[in-house]
N, C-alpha and C positions, 0 to 999 in steps of 0.2 A: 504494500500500500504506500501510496508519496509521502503521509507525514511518517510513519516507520523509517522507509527510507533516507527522509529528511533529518534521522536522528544518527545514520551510520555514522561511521567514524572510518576516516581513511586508517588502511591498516598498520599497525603499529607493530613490530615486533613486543613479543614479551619479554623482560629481560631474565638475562638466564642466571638463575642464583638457584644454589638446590633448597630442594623442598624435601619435610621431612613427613609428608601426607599426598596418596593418591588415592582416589577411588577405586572399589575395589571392580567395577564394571562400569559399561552406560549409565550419565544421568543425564536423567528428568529434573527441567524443574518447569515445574508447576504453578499455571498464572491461571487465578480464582477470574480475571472478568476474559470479555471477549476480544480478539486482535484487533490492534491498532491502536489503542489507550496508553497512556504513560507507563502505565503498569506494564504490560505488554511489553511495549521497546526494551522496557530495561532490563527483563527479562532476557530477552532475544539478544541484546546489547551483550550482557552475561555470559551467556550459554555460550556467543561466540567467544570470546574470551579465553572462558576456560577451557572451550574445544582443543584451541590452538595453545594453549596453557597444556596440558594434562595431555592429550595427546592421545583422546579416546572421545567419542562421542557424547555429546551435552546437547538433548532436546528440549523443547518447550510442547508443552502440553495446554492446551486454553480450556480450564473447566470452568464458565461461569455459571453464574446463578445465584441467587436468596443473599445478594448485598453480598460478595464475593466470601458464603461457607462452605458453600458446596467445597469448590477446590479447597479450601482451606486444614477442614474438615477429610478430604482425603490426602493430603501431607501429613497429618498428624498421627494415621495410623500407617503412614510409611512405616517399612523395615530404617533404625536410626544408623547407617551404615553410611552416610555422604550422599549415595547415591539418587536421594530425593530431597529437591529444594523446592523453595515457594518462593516469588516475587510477589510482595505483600505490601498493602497499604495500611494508608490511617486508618477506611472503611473497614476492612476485612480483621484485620490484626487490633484495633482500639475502641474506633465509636459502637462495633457491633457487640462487646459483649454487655451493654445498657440497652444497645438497642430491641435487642431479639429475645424475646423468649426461649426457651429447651435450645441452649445455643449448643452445636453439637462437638465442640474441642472449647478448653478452660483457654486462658495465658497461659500454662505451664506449658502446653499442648504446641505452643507456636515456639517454636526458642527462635532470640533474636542474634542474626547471627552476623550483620552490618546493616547500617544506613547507608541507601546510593543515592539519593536524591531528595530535596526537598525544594517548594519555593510557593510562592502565592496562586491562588484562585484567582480568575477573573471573571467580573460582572460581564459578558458580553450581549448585545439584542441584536438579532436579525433587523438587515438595513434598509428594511419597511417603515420598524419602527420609528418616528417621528425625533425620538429624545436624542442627544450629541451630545449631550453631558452629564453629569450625577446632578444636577438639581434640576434638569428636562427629566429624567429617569425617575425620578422620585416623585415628581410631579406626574409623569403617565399613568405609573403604578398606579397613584390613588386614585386617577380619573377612571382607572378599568375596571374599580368596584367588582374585583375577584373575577375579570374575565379573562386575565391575564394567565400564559400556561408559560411553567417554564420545566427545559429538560435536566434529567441526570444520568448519571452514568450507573444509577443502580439504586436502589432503596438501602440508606442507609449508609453509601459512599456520600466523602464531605462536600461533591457537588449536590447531595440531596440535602445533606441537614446545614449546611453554610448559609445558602438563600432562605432553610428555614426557617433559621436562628433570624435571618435578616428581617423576614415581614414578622417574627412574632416583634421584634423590637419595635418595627416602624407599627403596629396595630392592621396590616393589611394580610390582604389572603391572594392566591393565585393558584392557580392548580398543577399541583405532581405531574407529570409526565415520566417514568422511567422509562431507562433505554438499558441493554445490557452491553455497556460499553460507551467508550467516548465518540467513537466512530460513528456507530448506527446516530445517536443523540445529534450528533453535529449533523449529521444529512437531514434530521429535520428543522434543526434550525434553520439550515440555510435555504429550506424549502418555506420556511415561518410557519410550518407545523405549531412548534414552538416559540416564546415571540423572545425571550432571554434566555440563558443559562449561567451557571456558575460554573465554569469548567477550570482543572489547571492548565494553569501559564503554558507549562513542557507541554501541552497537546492542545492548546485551540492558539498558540503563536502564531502558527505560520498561514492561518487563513484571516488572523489582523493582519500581519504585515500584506496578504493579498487584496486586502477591502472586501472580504468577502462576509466579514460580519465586524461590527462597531464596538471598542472598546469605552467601558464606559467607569469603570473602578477595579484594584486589586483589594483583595481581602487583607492583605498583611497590614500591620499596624504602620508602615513606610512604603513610598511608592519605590516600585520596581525601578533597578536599573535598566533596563531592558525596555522600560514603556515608561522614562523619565514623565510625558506631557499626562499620564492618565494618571490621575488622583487614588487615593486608598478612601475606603469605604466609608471610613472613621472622618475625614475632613467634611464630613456633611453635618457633623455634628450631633446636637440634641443625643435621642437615645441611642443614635449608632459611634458615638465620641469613644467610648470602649472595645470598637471593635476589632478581631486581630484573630483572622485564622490562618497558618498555613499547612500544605497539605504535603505529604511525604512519602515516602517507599523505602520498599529493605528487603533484603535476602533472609528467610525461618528455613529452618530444622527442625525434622520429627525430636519428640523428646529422648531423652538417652542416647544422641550422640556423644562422642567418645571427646573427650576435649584437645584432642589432637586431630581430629576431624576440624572439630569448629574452630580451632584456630589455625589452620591448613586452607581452609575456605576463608576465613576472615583475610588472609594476608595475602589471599589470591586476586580476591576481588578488589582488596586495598590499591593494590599494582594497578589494576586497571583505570580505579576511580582518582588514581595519585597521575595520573598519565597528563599532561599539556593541554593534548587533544580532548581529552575527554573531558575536562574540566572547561577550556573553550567554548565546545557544542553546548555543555549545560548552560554555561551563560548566555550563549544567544538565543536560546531557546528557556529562558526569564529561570533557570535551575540553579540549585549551589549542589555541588558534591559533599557530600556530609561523610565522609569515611570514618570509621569509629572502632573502639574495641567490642569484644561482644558484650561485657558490662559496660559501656557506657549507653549502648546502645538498646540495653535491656530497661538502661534506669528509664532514657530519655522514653522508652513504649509505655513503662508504666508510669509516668508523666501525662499522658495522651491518655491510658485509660482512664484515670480518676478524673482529667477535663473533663472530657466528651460524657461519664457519665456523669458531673454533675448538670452540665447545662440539657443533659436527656431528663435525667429526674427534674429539673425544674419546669421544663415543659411539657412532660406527662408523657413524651410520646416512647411505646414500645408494642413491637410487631411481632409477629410468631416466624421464627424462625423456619423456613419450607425447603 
């Protein structure tokens, strides 16, 4: 697909230092939503990596479904042997275990085993819509008196509860749309099926920079480097003055891998995400490389679970997990 492709990285030799961990066969790893999505790339990103790294086959698997547990949910009863990993988000791996009822794997269930990317949300609307700025935008909202639909990339991913969290602030309503993926979501935007969305920065970039749909605020508490002229959410003031979401990805392990596994894998992926190139791409594409230990990056998941479930519990909503 062109933005997939838009995220390769010309090839880079790996550098050759020995390693004291290989797999012990083919791996899988395993992306809970559908191709094309941030999650996706960086999977795909990965897998060739470590191909060319390890010197044995590294596929990508797409199991989406139920706010990405399906896949999730089948990583955690992987054999814990290296040979199955997950490409996991905020949704999958944080906001859903407040969100979902009978959720079917705990936190113990995911081990976090790096951060590869994180960086802001963006408000965008199909270029129908009338608004070109966050105080035209704020103003349509309230005129659509709930007629207004906007898309996500999945019930329960931070492009469905980001916009939530935004009209329970502003007092307005519009209607859910899920999509399973960022891909399918953005084809109807840009059809104005849907008339906004909140999508990440790394995957609705490259069809701002085309004009193909209108940026109009990023979620993070500071505006993007990447889109200097577009304002953050929070400069409109009143009750959106606290706002500040960003959205993020990581590489998990079934539980009881071997910790010469998980930090064989940690230092693998590290090389990649420590690379020039690859640190470049993420910035032009509004990312930061976040490379971490597997504690730090276990603290930084359970940081995100206790958020996202307190602002779930404050605003009631929680789904059955399917």
């Amino acid at each position: 697909m062109q933005r997939r492709a838009a995220l390769a990285l010309p090839f880079v030799a790996a550098p050759a230092f020995a390693q004291a961990w290989r797999p012990p066969g083919p791996v899988r790893i395993i992306v809970p939503v559908a191709p094309g999505g941030t999650t996706d790339i960086i999977g795909r990103l990965v897998a060739q990596h470590l191909q060319a790294l390890w010197g044995s086959p590294v596929v990508v698997e797409n199991r989406p479904g139920a706010g990405g547990t399906i896949g999730s949910a089948e990583m955690s009863r992987a054999r814990p042997d290296g040979t199955t990993l997950l490409s996991g988000n905020i949704g999958s791996q944080a906001i859903a275990y407040s969100l979902f009822r009978n959720m079917p794997y705990t936190p113990a269930q995911q081990v976090p085993v790096i951060g590869t990317i994180r960086g802001p949300n963006l408000l965008a609307v199909n270029n129908d819509v009338p608004a070109r700025d966050l105080p035209g935008f704020l103003a349509w909202l309230r005129a659509q008196r709930g007629r207004a639909a906007f898309g996500s990339t999945g019930v329960g991913q931070s492009t469905h509860l980001t916009p939530v969290w935004m009209l329970q602030l502003l007092g307005e309503q519009a209607t859910h749309v899920p999509f399973r993926g960022s891909a399918p979501m953005q084809v109807d935007l840009l059809a104005g099926n849907v008339q906004f969305a909140i999508d990440n920065l790394t995957g609705i970039m490259e069809l701002v920079r085309a004009g193909r749909v209108r940026a109009i605020a990023v979620t993070s508490a500071e505006r993007s480097p990447q889109l200097p002229d577009v304002p953050a959410l929070r400069e409109a003031g009143g009750p959106l003055a606290d706002f500040d979401v960003s959205t993020w990805f990581g590489i998990f392990a079934p539980p009881g891998l071997p910790d010469t596994a998980l930090r064989g894998i940690n230092a693998d992926i590290r090389a990649l995400l420590d690379m020039p190139a690859t640190r470049q791409r993420f910035s032009e594409l509004g990312g930061t490389a976040f490379a971490n230990t597997p504690e730090e990056f276990s603290t930084f998941v359970q940081s995100q679970i206790t958020r996202w479930g307190e602002v779930l519990r404050r605003e009631g909503l929680q789904l059955d997990a399917n």
